[in-house]
N, C-alpha and C positions, 0 to 999 in steps of 0.2 A: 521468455524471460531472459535469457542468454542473449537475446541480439539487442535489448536492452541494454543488461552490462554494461555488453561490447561500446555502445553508445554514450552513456554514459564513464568509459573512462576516456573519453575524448576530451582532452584538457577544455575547451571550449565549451563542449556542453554541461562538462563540470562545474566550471564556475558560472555558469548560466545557474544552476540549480544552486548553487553555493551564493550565491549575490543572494537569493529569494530566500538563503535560510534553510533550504533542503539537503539535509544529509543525506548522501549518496553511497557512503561507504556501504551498507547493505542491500546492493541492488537488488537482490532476490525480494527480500520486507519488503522493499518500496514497490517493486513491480506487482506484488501481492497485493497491497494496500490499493495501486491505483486500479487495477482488476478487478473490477466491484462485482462483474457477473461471473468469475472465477472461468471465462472463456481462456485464458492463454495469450491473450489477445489484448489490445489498448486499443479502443474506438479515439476518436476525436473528446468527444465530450468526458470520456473517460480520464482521461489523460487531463485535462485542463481542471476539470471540477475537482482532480484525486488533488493535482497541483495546490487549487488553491485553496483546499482544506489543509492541507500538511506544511503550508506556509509558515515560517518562524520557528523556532527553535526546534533543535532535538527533541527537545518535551513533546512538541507538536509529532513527531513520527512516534514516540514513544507511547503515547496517549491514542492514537489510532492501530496501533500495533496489537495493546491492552484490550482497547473498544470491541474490533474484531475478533481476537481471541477468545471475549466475553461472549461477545455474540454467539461464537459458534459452540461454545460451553453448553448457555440457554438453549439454541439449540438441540444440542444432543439430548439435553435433562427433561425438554418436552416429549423429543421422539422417545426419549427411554419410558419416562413417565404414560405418556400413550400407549406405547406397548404392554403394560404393566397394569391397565386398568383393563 
């Protein structure tokens, strides 16, 4: 996640992701969000599909931020629930 960052505050790669709409200021969220199999890691496909899901506004990282949060909420509520029956 940090060699990310570091990557992104490359004024270049900045506004590479800034032209496309992607807020960058919280590289940790975004590296998270494009991490889809929570490796630590960004695959190719990773990276491009995380991209062009979070395409367009703030809202758009805002809204996948929620998504997965919810996600892992459900989550937990099945594993608790399972354990409890």
């Amino acid at each position: 996640g940090s060699e990310f960052g570091n990557h992104l505050g490359k004024s270049d790669i900045g506004a590479y992701f800034s032209k496309f709409g992607i807020d960058v200021d919280g590289s940790d969220k975004l590296f998270a969000l494009l991490d889809e199999d929570g490796s630590g890691y960004l695959d190719e496909s990773e990276f491009i599909f995380g991209c062009l899901r979070l395409k367009g506004e703030a809202k758009s990282l805002d809204l996948a931020i929620l998504h997965r949060d919810v996600k892992f909420i459900t989550e937990e509520i099945m594993t608790l629930r399972t354990s409890l029956c």
